[in-house]
N, C-alpha and C positions, 0 to 999 in steps of 0.2 A: 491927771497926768499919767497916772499907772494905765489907768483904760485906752490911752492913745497911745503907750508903748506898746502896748498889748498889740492893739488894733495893726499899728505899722509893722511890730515883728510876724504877725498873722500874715499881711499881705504880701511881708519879704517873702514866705516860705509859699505863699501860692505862686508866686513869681518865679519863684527858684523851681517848682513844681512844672509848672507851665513852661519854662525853658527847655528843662530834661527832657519832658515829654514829645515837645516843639524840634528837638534834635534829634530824636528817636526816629519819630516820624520822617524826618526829611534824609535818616541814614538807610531806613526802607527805600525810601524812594529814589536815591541815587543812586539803588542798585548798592550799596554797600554788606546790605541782607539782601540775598535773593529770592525768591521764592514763598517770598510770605502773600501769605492772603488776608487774612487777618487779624488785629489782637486787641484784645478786649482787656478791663479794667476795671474791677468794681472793688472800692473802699469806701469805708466811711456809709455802709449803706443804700449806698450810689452806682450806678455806673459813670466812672470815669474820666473814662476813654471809649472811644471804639473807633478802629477805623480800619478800610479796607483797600487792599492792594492788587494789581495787576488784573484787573478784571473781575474782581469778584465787589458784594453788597452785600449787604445787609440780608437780603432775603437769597441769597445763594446756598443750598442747601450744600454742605460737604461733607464727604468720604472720613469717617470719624479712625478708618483702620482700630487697631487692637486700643483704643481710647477706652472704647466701648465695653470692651473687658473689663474696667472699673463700674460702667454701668449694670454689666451681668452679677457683680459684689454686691452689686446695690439690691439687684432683684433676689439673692439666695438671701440676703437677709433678710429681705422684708416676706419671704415663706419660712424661714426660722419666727420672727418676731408673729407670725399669724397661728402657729403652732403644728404646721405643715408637714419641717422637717423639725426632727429634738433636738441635734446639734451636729456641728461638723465632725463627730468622732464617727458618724454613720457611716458600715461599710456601704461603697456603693454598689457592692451586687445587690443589695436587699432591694434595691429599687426597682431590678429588672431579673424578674424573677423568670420569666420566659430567657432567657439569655444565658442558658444553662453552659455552655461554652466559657462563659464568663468567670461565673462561682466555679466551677472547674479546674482554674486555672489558680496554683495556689497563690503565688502573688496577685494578680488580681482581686481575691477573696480580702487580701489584707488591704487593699485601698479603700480611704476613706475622703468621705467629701473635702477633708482639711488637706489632705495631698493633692487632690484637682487645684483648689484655688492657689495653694503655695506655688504648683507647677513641679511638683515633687510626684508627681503618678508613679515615675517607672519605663513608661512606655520608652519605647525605640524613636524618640523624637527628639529633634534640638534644631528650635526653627531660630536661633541665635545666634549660633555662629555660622558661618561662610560656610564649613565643612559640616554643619551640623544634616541629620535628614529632614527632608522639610516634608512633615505630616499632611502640612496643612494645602498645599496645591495638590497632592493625590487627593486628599480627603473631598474636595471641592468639584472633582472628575467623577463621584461617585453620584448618586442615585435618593444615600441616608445618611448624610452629614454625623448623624451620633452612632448610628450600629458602626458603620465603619471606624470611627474613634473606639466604642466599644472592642472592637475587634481586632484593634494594633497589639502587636507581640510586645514582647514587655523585654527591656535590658535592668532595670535596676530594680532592689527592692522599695516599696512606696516607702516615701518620709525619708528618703533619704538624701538623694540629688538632684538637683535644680538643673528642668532641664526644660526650657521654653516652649511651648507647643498651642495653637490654638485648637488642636482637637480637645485638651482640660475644657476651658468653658463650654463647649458643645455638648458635655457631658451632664455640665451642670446645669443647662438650658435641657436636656430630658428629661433631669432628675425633680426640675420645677413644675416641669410639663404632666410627668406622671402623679404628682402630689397635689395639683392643683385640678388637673383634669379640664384643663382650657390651654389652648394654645401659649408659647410666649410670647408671643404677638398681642394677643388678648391679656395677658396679666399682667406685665409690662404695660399697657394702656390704661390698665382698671387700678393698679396701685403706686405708679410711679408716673406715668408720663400726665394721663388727663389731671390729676390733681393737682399739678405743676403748672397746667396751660403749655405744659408740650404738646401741639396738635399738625404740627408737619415737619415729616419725616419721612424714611423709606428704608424698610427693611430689604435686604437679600434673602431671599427664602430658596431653601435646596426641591429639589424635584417631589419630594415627599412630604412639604409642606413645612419644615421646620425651620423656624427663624434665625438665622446666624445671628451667634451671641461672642465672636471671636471680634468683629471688626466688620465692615463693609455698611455698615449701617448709616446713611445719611441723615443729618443732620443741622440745623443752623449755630453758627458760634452763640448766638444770645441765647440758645437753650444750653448749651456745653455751659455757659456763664451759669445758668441757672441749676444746673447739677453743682456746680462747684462752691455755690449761695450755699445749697442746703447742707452739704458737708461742711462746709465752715461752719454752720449754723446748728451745729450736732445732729440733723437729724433734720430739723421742721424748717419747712417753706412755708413764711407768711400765714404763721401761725398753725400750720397743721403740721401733725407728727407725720414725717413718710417713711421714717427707717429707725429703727431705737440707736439715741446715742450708744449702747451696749456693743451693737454691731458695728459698729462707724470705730469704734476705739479698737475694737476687735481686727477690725479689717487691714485698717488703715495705718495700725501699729507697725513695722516692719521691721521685722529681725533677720532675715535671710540676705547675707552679703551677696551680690553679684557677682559669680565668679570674676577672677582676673584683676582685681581690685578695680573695678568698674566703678566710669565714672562720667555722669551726662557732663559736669561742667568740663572736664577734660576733653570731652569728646568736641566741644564748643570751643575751644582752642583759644580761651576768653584769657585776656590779659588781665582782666579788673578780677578774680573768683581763684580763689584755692580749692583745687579740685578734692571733693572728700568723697567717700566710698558710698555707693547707691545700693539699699536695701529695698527689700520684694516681701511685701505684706499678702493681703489677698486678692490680686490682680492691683495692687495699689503701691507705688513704690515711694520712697523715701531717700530726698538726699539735703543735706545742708550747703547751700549758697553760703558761702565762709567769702567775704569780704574784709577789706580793712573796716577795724573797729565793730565789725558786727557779724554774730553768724547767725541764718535763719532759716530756719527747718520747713523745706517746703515738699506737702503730699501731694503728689499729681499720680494721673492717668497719661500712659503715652501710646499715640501710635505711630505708627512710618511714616515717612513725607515729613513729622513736625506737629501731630495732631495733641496737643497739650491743655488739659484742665488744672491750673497749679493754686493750689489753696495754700495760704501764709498766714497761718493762725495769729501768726505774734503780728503783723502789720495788719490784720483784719482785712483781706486783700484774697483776690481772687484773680488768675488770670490765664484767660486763654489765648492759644496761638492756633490757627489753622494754616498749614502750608503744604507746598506740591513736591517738597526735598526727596523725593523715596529713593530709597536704596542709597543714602548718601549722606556722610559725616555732617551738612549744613543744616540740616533738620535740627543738629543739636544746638544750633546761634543761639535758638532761642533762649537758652541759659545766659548766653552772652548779653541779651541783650535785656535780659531780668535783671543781671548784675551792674551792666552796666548804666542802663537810664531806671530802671521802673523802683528797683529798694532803692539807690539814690536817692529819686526823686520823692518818697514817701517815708523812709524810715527817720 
């Protein structure tokens, strides 16, 4: 008798699971979210869910925008964890010891790789707000993606203010390049992507060869899914280590509040979500989904449009969103619509 209450309250909760999900879907498609293209699903070991919107599939590769910047977190650790670089305290002029402009400059001389990743450089950039200077489309007009990043005037001292910029990872993608001595294109395939079975994709490469590590990098949602596997997973894809748990807790930790009391579920204008304050790890951010009866701490990667990898340690849950939202508050639903059908339906 116990094993058939079991069994039937089992199948309530896959019913109840199947409905949430069943309405999710059918609130994509009424147009009620607009602009999604994707969103994927994996708990329990599993994928899912998957399913895609407004002209996109499965094999549609997408525009990952500043996602990808969680993936350049991935590739500086795994040149720490190979003995590459010794640690984030490293200033970064020692890297670029032709760059004598650089060590020069005395604030510059005090930046260190752990100011790149935090987005605490210094420099004259703030691609965050509305009024802020956007680094990152001059930087893009140029010729060398990282000298030019190397070479922005500095406003603050490092470590000290949060200030958004996609010329930091450019910086960090030279610093792997010159420690490794193979392109990022190449080491990123040799130790993160082929081990994985990530094998199509498409980088943006500047006129000097260098692979942008900011965003632009194409992508399929089932590999985004499978980045976001191996971070739930501390570290190991399918039995191989890719990245040490060390750096994953490192990273992924976030203590840096977002100015303004910043807040994606806010921004998602989500009736079901108490909006709580979003912290900024190493290109890794942090905010908790606070619903009734439960709150759940969810790490993601973001970029523009809607481009989201969300790991949910405590539901053992992974989930990503691809969408076209850019430049626009609807990018942010996808919180709404975490809150509102996907922990629902699984917590």
């Amino acid at each position: 008798m116990k094993k058939i209450l079991a069994l039937l309250l089992l199948l309530t909760a896959h019913i109840a699971t199947y409905a949430q999900l069943e309405e999710m879907t059918k609130a994509v498609q009424d147009g009620s979210y607009k602009g999604i293209h994707s969103i994927l699903i994996f708990k329990g070991g599993q994928t899912v869910y998957a399913q895609y919107f407004n002209g996109y599939a499965a094999d549609s590769l997408h525009d990952s925008r500043s996602s990808f910047k969680s993936i350049t977190s991935l590739l500086l650790g795994i040149a720490i964890d190979k003995g590459l670089i010794k640690d984030v305290n490293q200033p970064v002029y020692t890297f670029f010891p032709e760059d004598t402009a650089f060590a020069r400059d005395p604030r510059k001389r005090m930046m260190t790789i752990k100011d790149l990743l935090e987005m605490r450089s210094g420099f004259d950039c703030d691609e965050w707000t509305d009024d802020g200077k956007d680094c990152e489309s001059a930087m893009t007009q140029t010729n060398n993606w990282v000298k030019f990043a190397l070479a922005l005037p500095m406003k603050n001292e490092p470590g000290k203010v949060w200030n958004y910029t996609s010329c930091d990872p450019m910086i960090i993608s030279g610093i792997i390049v010159k420690v490794s001595g193979i392109s990022i294109m190449d080491f990123a395939a040799k130790y993160l992507f082929t081990p994985m079975g990530i094998i199509h994709y498409r980088w943006t490469v500047d006129p000097a060869g260098q692979g942008m590590t900011a965003g632009s990098f194409y992508i399929l949602p089932t590999d985004m899914l499978k980045i976001g596997r191996m971070v739930l997973d501390d570290g190991v894809w399918e039995g191989k280590r890719i990245v040490s748990e060390t750096w994953l807790r490192a990273s992924t930790t976030a203590t840096i509040p977002i100015p303004d009391n910043w807040s994606f579920v806010k921004f998602s204008r989500s009736k079901t979500a108490i909006p709580q304050q979003t912290y900024y790890g190493y290109y890794w951010y942090n905010e908790t989904v606070k619903i009734n009866n439960g709150e759940y701490p969810v790490v993601f990667a973001s970029g523009n449009g809607g481009q989201y990898i969300m790991i949910i340690k405590k539901l053992n849950m992974v989930v990503v969103f691809t969408q076209g939202n850019y430049e626009s508050w609807t990018a942010k639903r996808a919180f709404d619509i975490l809150a509102t059908y996907i922990i629902p339906a699984y917590k």
